[in-house]
VMD Tcl script that draws the C-alpha trace (Angstrom):
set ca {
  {3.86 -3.40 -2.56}
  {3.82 -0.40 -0.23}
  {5.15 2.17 -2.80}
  {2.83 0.46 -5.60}
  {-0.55 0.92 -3.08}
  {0.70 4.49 -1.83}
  {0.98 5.90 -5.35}
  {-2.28 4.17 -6.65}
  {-4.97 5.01 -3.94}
  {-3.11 8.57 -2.79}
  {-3.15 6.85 0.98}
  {-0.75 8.58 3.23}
  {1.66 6.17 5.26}
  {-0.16 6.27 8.64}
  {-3.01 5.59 7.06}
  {-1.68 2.55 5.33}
  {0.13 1.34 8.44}
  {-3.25 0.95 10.23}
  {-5.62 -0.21 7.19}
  {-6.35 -4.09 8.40}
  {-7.52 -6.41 5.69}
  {-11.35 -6.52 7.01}
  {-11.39 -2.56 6.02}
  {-10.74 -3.88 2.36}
  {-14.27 -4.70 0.59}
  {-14.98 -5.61 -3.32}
  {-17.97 -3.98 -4.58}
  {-19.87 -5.36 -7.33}
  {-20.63 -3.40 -10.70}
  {-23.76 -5.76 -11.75}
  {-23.72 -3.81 -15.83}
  {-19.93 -5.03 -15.93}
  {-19.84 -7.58 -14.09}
  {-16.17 -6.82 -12.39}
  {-15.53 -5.98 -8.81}
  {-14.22 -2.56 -7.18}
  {-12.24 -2.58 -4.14}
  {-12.39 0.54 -1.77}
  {-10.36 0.58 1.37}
  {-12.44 2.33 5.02}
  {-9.84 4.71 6.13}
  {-10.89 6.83 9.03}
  {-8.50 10.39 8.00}
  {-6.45 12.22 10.88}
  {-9.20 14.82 10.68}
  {-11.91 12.01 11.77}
  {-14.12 12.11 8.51}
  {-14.73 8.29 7.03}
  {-13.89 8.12 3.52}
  {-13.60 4.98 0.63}
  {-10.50 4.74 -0.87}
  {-10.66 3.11 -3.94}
  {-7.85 0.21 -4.45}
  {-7.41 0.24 -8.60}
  {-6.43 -3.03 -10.24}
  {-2.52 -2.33 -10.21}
  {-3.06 -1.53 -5.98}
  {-5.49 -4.60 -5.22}
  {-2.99 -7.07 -7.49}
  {0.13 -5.72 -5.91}
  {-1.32 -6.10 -2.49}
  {-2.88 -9.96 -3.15}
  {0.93 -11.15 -4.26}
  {2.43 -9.45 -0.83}
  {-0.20 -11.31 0.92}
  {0.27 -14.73 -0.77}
  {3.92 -14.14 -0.68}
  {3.50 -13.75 2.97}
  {1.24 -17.06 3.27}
  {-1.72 -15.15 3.59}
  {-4.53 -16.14 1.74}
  {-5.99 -12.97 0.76}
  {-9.90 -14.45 -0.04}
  {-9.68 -16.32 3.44}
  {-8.16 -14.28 5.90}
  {-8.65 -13.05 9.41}
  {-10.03 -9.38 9.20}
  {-7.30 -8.02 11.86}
  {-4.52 -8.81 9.63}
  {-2.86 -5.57 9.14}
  {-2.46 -4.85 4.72}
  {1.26 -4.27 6.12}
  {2.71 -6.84 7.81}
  {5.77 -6.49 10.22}
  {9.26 -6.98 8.27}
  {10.55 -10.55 8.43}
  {7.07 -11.84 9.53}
  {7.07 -14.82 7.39}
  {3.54 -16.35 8.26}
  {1.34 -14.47 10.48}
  {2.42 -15.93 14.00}
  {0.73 -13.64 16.32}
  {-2.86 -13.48 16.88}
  {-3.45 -10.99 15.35}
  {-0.24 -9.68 14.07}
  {0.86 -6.04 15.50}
  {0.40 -3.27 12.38}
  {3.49 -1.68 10.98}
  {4.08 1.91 12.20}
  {4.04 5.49 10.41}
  {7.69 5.39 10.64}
  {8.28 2.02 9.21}
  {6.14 2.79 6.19}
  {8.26 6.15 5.74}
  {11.50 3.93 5.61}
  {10.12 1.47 3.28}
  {9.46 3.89 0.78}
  {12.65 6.21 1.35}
  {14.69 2.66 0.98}
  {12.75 2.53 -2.52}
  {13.32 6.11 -3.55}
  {16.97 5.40 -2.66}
  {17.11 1.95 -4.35}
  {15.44 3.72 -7.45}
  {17.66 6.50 -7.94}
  {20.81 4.61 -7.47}
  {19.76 2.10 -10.49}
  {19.60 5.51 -12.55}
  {22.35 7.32 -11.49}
  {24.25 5.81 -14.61}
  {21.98 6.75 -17.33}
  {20.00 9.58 -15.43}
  {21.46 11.40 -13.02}
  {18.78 14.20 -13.40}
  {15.93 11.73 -12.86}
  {17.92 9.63 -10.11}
  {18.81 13.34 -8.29}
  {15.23 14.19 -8.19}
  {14.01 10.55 -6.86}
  {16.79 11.04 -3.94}
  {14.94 14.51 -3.10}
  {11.51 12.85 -3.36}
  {9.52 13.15 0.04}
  {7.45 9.25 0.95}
  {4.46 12.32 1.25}
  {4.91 12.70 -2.79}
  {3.34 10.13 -3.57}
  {-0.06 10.68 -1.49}
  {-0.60 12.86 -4.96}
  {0.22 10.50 -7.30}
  {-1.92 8.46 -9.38}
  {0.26 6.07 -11.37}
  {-3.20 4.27 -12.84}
  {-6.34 5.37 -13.13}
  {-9.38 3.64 -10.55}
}
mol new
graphics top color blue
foreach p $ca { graphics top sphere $p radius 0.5 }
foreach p [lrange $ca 0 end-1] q [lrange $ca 1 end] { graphics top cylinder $p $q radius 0.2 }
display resetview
């Protein structure tokens, strides 16, 4: 979920780490009928900006949280998006966020995980996914909004 939200909405990893699921709000289109998600994210350099969650972001982050037993449509606002590893259920009231450094090793375990599945086939590709930086992918856009 982490990797799939960081390379969809072009959040950096701090910022992820302290987004809490009351900064998450669907916005209604009333021409198309469908709902928008944007994310509040207060930016290291203190501006307030709307970071739009696209469908692949908002559906990757709704299994997490149901996976989690978190019911994403009835939860309490100071859930962090990231929950601490292992945290099975949210226990603690409510639950600590996850830090910059924690979202930085989820995604280098990914990069690593990635590029050792295509070491076989493609060791160019799997070379350059070992080299990627977690900061990459605050410049990707896998999907469009």
């Amino acid at each position: 979920m982490v990797v799939r939200v960081l390379a969809n909405t072009g959040l950096g990893g701090g910022e992820l780490a302290k987004a809490l699921i009351g900064d998450l709000h669907p916005v209604h289109n009333l021409a198309t009928g469908a709902d928008s998600w944007f994310l509040a994210v207060r930016r290291a350099d203190g501006r307030n900006e709307r970071v739009v969650f696209n469908s692949a972001a908002i559906d990757a982050l709704h299994r997490y949280l149901r996976v989690n037993r978190v019911d994403p449509s009835n939860a309490d606002p100071r859930i962090p998006l990231v929950l601490k590893l292992n945290s099975y259920a949210v226990a603690i009231d409510p639950p600590p966020p996850n830090s910059d450094q924690t979202i930085y090793s989820i995604v280098c375990k990914a990069f690593k995980t990635g590029a050792d599945v295509l070491e076989a086939n493609y060791p160019q590709d799997a070379h350059i996914l070992r080299c990627a930086a977690p900061h990459w992918l605050r410049y990707t856009r896998l999907y469009p909004p």
